[in-house]
N, CA, C and O atoms as a Tinker XYZ file with bonds, in Angstrom:
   460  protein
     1  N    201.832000  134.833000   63.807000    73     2
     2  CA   201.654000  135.808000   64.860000    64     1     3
     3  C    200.238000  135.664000   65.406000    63     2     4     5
     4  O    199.186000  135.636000   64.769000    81     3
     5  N    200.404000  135.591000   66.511000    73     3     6
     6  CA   199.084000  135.601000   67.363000    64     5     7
     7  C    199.145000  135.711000   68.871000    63     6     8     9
     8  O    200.037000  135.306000   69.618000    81     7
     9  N    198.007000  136.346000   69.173000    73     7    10
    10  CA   198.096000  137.048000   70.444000    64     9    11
    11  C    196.319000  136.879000   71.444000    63    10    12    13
    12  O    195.242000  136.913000   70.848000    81    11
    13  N    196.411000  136.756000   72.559000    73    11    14
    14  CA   194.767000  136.259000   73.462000    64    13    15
    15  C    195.227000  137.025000   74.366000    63    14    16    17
    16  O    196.420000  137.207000   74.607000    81    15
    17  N    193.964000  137.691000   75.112000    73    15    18
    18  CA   193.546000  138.301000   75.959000    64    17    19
    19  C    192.651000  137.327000   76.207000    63    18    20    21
    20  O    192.237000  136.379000   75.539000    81    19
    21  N    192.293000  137.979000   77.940000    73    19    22
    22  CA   191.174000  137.113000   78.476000    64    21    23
    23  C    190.016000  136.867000   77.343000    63    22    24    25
    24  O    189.486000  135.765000   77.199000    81    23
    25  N    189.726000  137.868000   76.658000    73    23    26
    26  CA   188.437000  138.095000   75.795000    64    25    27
    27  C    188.813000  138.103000   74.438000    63    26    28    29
    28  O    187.966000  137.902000   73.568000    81    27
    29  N    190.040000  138.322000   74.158000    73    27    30
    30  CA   189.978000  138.179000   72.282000    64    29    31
    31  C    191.376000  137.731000   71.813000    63    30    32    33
    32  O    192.453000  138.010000   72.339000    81    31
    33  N    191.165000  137.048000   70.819000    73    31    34
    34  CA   192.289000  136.494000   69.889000    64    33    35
    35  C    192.597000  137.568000   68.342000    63    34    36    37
    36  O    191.730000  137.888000   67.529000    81    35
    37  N    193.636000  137.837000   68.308000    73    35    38
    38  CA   194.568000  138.744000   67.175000    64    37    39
    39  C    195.002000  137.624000   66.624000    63    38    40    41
    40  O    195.686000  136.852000   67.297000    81    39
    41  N    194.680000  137.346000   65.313000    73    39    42
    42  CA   195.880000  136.578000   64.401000    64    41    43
    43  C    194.941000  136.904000   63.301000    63    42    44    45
    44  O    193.751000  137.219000   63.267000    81    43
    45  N    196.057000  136.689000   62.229000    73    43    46
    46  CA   196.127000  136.692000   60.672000    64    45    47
    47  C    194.789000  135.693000   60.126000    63    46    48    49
    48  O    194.478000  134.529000   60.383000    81    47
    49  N    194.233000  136.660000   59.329000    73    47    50
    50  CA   192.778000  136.294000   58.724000    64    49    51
    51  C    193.175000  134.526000   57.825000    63    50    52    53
    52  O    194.212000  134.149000   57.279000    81    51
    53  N    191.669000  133.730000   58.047000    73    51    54
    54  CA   192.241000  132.236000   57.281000    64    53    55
    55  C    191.021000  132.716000   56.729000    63    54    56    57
    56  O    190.144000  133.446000   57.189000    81    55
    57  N    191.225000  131.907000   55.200000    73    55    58
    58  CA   190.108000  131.180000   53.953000    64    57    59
    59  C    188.889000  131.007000   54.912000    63    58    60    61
    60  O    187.856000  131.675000   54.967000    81    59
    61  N    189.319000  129.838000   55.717000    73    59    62
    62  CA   187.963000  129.611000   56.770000    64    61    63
    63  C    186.828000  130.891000   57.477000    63    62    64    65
    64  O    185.621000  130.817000   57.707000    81    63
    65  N    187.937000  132.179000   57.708000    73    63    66
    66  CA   186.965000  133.175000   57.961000    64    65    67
    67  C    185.471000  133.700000   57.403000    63    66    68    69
    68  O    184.500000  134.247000   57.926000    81    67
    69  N    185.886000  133.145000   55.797000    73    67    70
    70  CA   184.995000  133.947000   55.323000    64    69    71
    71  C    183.715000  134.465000   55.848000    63    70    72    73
    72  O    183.465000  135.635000   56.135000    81    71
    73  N    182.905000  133.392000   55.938000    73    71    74
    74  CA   181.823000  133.688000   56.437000    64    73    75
    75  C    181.484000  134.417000   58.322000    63    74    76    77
    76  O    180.460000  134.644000   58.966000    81    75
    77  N    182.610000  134.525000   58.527000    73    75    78
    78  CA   182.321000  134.733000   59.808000    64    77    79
    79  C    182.518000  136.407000   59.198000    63    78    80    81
    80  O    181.480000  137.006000   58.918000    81    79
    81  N    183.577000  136.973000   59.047000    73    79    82
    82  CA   184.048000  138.697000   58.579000    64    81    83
    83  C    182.768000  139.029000   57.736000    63    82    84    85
    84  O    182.150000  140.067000   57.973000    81    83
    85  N    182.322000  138.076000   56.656000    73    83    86
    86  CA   180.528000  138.584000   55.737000    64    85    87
    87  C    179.686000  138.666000   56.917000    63    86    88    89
    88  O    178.958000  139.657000   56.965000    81    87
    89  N    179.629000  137.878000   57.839000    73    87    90
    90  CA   178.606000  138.216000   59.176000    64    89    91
    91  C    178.885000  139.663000   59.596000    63    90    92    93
    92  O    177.888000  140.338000   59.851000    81    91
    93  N    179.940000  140.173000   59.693000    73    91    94
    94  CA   180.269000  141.224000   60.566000    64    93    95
    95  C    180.180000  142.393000   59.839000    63    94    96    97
    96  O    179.941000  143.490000   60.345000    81    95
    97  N    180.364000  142.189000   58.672000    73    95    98
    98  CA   180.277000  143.547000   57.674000    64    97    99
    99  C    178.752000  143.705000   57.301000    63    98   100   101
   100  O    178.418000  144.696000   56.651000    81    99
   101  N    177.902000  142.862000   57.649000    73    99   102
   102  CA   176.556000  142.691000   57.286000    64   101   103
   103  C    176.099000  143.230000   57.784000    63   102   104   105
   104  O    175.292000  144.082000   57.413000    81   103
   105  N    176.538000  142.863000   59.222000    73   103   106
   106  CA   175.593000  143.701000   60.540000    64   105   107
   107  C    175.980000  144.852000   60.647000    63   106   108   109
   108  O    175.141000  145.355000   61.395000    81   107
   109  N    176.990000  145.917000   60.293000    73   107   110
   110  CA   177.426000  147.008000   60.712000    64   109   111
   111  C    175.325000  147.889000   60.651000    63   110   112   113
   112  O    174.286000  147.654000   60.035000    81   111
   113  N    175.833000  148.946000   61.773000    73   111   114
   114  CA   174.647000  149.895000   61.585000    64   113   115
   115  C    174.716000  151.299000   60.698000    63   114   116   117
   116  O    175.883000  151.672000   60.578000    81   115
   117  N    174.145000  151.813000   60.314000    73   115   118
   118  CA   174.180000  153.198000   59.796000    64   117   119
   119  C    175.053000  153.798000   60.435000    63   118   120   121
   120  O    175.177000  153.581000   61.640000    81   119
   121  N    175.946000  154.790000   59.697000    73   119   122
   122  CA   176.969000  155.753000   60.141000    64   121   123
   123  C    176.671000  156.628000   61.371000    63   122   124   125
   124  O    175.506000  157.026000   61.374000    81   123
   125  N    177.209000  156.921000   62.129000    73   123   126
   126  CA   176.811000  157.787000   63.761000    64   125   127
   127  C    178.188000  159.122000   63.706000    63   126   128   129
   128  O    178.390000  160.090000   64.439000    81   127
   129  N    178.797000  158.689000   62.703000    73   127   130
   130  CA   180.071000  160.266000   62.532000    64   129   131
   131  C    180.444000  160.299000   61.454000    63   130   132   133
   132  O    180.212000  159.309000   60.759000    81   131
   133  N    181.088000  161.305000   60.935000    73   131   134
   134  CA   181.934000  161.727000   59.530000    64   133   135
   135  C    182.905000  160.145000   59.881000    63   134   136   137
   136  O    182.386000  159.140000   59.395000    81   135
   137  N    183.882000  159.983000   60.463000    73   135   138
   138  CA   184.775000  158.614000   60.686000    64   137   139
   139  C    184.305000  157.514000   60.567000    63   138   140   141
   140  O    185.219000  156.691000   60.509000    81   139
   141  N    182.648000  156.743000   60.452000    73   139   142
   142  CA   182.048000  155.891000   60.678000    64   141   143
   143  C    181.587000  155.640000   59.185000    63   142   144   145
   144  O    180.696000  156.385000   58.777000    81   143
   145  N    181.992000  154.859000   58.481000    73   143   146
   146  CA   181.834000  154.146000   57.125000    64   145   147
   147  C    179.991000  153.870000   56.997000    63   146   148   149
   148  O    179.205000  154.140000   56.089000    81   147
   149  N    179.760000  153.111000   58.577000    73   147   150
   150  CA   178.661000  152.524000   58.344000    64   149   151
   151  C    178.268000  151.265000   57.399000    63   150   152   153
   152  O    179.182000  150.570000   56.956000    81   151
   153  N    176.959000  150.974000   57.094000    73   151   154
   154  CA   176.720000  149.981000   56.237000    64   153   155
   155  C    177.725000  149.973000   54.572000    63   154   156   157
   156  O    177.613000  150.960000   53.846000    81   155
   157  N    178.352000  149.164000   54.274000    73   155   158
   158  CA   179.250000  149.207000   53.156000    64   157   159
   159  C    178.519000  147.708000   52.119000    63   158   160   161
   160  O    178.103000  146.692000   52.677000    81   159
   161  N    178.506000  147.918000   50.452000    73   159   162
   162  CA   177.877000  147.195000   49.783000    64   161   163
   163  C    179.046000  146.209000   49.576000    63   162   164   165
   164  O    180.072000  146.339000   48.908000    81   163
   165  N    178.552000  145.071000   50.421000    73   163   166
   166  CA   179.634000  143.597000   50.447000    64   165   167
   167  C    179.306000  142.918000   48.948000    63   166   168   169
   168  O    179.877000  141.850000   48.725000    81   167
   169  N    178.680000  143.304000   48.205000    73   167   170
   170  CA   178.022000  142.570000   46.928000    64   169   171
   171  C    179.697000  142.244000   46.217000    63   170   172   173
   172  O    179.904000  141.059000   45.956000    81   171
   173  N    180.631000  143.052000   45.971000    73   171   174
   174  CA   182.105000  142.449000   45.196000    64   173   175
   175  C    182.728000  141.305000   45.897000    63   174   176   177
   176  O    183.605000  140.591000   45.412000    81   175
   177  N    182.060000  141.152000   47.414000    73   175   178
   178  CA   183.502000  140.559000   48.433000    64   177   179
   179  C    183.084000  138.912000   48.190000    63   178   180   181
   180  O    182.867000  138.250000   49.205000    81   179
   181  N    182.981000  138.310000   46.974000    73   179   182
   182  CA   183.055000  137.082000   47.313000    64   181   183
   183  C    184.165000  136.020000   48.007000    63   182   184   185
   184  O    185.342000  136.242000   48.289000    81   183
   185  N    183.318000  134.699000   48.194000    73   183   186
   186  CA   184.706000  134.330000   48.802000    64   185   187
   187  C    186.094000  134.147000   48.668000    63   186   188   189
   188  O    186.978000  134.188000   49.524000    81   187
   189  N    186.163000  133.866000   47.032000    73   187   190
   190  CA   187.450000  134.245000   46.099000    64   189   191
   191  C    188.211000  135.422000   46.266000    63   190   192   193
   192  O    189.436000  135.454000   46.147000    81   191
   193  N    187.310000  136.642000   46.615000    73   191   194
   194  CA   187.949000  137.850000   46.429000    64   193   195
   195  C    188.401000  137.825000   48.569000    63   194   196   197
   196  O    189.274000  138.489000   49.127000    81   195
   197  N    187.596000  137.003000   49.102000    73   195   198
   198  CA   188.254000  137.092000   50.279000    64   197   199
   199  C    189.822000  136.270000   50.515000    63   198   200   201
   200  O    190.822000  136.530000   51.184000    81   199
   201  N    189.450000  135.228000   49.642000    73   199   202
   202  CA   191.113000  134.234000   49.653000    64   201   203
   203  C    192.102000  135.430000   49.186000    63   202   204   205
   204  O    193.137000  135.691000   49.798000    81   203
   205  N    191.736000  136.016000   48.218000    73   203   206
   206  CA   192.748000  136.660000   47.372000    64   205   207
   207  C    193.090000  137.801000   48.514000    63   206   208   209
   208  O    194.255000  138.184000   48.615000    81   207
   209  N    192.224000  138.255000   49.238000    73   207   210
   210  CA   192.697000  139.374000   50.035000    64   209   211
   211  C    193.935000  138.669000   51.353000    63   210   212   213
   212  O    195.133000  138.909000   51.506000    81   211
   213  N    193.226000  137.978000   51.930000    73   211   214
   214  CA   194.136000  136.827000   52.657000    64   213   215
   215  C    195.251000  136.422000   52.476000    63   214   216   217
   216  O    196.114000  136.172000   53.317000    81   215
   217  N    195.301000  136.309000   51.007000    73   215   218
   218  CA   196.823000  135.568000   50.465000    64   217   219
   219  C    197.727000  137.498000   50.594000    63   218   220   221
   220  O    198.634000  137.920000   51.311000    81   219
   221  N    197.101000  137.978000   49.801000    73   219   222
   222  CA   197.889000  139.502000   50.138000    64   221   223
   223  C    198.326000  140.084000   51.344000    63   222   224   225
   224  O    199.364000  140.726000   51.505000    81   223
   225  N    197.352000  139.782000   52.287000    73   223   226
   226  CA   198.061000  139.575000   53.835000    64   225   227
   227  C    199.368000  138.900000   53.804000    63   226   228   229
   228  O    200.526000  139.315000   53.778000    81   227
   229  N    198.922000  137.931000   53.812000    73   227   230
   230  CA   199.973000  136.552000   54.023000    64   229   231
   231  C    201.605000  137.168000   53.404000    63   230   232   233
   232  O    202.715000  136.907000   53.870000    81   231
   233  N    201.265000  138.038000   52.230000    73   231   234
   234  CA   202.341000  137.902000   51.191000    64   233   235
   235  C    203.567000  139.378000   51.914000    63   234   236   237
   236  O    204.770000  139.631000   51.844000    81   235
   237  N    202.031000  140.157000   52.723000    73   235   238
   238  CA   202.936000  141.624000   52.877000    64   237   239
   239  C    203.530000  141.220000   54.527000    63   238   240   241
   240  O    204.577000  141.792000   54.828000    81   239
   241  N    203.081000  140.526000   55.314000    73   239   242
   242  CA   203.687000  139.736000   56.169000    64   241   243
   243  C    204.717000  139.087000   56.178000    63   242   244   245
   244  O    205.377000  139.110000   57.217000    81   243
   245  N    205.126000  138.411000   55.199000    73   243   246
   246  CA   206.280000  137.378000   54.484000    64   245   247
   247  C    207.089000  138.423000   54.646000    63   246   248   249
   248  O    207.913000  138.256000   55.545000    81   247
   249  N    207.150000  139.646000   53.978000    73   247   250
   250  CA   207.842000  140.450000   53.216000    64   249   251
   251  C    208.133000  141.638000   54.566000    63   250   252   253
   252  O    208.923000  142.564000   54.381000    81   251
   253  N    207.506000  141.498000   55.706000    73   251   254
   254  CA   207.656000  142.246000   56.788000    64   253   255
   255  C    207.348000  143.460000   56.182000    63   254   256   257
   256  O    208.271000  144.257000   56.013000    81   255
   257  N    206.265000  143.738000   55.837000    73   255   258
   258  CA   205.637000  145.321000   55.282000    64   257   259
   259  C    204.635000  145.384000   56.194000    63   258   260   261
   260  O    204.674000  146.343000   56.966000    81   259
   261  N    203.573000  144.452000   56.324000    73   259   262
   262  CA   202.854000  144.986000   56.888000    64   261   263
   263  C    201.935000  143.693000   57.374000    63   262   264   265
   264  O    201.756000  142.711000   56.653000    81   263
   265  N    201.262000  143.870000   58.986000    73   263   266
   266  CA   200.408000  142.406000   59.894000    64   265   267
   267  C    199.348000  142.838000   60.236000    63   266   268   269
   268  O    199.159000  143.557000   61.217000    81   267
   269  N    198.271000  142.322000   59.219000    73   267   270
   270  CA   196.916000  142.271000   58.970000    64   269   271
   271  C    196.406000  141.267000   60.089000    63   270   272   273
   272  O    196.670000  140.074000   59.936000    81   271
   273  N    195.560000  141.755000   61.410000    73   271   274
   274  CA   195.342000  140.606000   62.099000    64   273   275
   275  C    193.565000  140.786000   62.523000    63   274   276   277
   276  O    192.989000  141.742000   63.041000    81   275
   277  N    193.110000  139.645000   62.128000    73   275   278
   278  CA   191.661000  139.782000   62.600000    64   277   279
   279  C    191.508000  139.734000   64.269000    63   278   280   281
   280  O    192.277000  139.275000   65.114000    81   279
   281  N    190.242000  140.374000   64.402000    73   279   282
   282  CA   190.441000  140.154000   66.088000    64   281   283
   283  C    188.993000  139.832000   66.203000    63   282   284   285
   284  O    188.009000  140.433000   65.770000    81   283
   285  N    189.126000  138.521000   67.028000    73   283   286
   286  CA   187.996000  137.668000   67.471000    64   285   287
   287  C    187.442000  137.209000   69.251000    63   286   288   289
   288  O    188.147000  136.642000   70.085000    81   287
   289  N    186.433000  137.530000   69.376000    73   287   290
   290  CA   186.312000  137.160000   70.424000    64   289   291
   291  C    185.948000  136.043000   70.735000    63   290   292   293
   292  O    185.077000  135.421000   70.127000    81   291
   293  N    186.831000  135.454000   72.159000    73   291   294
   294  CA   187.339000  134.415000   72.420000    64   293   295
   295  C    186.054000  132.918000   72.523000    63   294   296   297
   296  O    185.835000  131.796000   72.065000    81   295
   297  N    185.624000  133.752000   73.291000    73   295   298
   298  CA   184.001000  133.220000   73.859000    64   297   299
   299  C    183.599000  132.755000   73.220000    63   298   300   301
   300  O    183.442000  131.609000   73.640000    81   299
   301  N    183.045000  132.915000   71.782000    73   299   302
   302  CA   182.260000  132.424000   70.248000    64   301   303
   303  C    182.788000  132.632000   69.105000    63   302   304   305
   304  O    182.168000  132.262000   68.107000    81   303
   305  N    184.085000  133.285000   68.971000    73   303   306
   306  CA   184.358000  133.014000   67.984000    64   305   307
   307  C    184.293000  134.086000   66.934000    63   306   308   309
   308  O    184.782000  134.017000   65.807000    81   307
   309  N    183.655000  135.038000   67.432000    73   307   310
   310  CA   183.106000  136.192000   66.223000    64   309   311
   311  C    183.892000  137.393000   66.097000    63   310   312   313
   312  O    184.444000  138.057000   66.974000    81   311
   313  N    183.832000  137.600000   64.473000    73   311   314
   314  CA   184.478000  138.246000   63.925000    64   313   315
   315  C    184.475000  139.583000   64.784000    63   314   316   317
   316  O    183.319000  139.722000   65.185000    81   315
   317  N    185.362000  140.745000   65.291000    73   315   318
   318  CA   184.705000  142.147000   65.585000    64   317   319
   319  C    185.734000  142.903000   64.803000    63   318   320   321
   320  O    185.369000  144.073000   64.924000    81   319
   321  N    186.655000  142.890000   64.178000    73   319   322
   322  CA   187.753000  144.135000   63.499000    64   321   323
   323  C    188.740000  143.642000   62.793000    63   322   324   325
   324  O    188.757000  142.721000   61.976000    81   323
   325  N    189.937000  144.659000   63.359000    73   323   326
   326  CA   190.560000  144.052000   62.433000    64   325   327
   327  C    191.807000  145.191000   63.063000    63   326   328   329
   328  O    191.479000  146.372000   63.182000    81   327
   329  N    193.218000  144.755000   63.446000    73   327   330
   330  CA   194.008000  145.988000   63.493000    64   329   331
   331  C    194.833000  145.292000   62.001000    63   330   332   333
   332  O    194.694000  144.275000   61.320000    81   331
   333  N    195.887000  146.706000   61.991000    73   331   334
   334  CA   197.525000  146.661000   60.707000    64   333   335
   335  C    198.504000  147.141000   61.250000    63   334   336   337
   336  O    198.313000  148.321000   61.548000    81   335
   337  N    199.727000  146.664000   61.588000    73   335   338
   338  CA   200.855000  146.855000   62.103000    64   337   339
   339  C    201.782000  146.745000   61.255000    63   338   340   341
   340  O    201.911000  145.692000   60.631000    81   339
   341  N    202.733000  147.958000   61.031000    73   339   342
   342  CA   203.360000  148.580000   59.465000    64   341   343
   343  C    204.315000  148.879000   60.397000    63   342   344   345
   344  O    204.003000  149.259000   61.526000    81   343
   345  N    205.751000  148.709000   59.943000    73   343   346
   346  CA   207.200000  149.212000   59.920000    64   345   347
   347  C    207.630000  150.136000   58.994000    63   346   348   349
   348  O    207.772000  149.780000   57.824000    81   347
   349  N    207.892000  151.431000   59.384000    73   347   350
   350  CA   208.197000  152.455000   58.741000    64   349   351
   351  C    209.882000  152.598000   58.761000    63   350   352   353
   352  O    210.611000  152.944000   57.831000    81   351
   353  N    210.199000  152.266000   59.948000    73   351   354
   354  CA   212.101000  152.028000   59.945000    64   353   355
   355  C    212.492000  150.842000   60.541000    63   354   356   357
   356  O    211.842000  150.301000   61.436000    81   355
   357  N    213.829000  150.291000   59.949000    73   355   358
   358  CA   214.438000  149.481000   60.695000    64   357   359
   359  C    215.916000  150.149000   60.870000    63   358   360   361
   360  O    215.943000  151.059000   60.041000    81   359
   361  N    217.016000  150.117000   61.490000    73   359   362
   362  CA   217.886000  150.080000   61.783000    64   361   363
   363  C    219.089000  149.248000   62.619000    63   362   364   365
   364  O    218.714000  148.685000   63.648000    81   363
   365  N    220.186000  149.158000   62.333000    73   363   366
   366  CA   220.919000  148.493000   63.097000    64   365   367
   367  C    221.973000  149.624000   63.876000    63   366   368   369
   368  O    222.605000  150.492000   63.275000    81   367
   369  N    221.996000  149.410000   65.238000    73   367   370
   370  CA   222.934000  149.733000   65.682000    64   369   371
   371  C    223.802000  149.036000   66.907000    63   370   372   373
   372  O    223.172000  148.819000   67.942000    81   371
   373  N    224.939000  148.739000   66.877000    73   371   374
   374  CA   225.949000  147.743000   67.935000    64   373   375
   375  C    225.314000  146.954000   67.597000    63   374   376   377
   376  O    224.613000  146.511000   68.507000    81   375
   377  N    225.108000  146.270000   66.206000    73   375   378
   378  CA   224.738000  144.917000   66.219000    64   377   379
   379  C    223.183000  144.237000   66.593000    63   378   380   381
   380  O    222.786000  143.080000   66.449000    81   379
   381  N    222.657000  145.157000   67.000000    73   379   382
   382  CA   221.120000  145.186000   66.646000    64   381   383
   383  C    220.168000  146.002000   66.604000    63   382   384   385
   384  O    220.138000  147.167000   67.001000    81   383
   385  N    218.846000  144.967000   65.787000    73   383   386
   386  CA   218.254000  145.756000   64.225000    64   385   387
   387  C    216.974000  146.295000   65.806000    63   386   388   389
   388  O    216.612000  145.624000   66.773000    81   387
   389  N    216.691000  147.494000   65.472000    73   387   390
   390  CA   215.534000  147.922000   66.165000    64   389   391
   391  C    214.285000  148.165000   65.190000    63   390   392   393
   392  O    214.487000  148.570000   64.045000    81   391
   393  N    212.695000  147.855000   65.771000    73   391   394
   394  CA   211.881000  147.746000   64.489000    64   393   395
   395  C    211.138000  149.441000   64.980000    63   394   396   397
   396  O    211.691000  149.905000   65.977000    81   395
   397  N    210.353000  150.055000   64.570000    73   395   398
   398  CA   209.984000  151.215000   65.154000    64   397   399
   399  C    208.226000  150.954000   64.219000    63   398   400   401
   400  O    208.102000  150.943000   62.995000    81   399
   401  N    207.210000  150.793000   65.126000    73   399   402
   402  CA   205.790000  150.368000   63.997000    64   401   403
   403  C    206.116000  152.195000   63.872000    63   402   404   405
   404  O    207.010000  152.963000   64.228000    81   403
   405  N    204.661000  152.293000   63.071000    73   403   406
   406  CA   204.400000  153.346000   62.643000    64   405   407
   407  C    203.015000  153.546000   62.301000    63   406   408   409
   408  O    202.539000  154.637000   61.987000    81   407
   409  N    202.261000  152.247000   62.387000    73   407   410
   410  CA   200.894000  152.668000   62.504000    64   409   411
   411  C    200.026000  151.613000   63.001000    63   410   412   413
   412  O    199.771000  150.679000   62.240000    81   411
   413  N    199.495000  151.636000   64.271000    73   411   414
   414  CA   198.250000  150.141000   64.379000    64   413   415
   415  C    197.380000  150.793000   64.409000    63   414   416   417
   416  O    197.343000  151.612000   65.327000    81   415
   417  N    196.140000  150.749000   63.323000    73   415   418
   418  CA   194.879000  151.078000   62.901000    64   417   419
   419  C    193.661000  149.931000   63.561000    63   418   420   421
   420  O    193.624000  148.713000   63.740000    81   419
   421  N    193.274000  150.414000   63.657000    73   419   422
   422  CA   191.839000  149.664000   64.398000    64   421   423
   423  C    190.539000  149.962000   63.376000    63   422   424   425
   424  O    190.144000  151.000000   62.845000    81   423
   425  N    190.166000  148.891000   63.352000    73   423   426
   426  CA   188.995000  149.180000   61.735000    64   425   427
   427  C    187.429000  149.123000   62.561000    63   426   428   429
   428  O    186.346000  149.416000   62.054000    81   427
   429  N    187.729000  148.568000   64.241000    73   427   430
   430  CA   186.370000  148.563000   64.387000    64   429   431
   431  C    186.085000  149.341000   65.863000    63   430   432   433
   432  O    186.479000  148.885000   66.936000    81   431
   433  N    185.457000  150.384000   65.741000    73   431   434
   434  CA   185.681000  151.193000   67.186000    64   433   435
   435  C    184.906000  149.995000   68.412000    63   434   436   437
   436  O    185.257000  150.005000   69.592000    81   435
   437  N    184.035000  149.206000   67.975000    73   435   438
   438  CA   183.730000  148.646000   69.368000    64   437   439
   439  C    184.340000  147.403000   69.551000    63   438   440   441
   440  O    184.089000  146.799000   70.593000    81   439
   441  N    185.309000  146.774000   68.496000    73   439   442
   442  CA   186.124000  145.703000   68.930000    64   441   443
   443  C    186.156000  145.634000   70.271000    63   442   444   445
   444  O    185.863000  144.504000   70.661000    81   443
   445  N    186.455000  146.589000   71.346000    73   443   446
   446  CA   186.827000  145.896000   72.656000    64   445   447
   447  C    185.772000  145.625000   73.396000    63   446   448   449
   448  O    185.946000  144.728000   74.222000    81   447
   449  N    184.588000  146.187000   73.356000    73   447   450
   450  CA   183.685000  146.178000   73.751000    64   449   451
   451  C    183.148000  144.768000   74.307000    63   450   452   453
   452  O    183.290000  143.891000   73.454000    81   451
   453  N    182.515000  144.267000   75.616000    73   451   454
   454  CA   181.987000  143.205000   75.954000    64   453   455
   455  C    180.631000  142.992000   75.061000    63   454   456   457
   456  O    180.087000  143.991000   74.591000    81   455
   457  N    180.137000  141.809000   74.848000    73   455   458
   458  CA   179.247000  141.601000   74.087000    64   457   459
   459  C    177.550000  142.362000   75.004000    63   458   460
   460  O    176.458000  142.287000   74.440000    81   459
């Protein structure tokens, strides 16, 4: 799965990311609201623990639970967020299955933002 706008690319996080997503979690600034995480201690996220997160993507995707997609801008390449797109129902009716999401989360409020 993958998706471009004039300005950014959506697809499923690779091994190769690593260092680009440690860039982005590095730079975050101090918190500005109760909703705003702010600076977070990346010291556990090695790159192992990033494959391993990746492959868990990969695995809840397979399994149509749930589409972990990094979102990058197009221009250079850089990491800015991250949405999750989760199926809460499926159903069939006359022979076809309708999907209904139930949640796309956005992890980075200025993802859309021009640089």
């Amino acid at each position: 799965m993958k998706a471009e706008t004039d300005r950014l690319v959506l697809r499923p996080f690779q091994n190769e990311d690593y260092q680009n997503w440690l860039h982005q979690f590095e730079q975050r600034k101090p918190s500005l609201s109760k909703h705003d995480k702010g600076r977070i201690d990346m010291s556990e996220c090695s790159e192992a623990w990033f494959e391993q997160l990746v492959e868990k993507h990969q695995a809840l995707a397979r399994e149509d639970k749930v589409y972990v997609l990094g979102v990058f801008r197009k221009e250079d390449g850089a990491h800015l967020g991250a949405i999750d797109i989760s199926t809460i129902m499926r159903r069939s009716s006359n022979g076809h299955e309708w999907d209904i999401p139930s949640t796309i989360s956005f992890r980075n409020a200025d993802m859309a933002k021009k640089p």
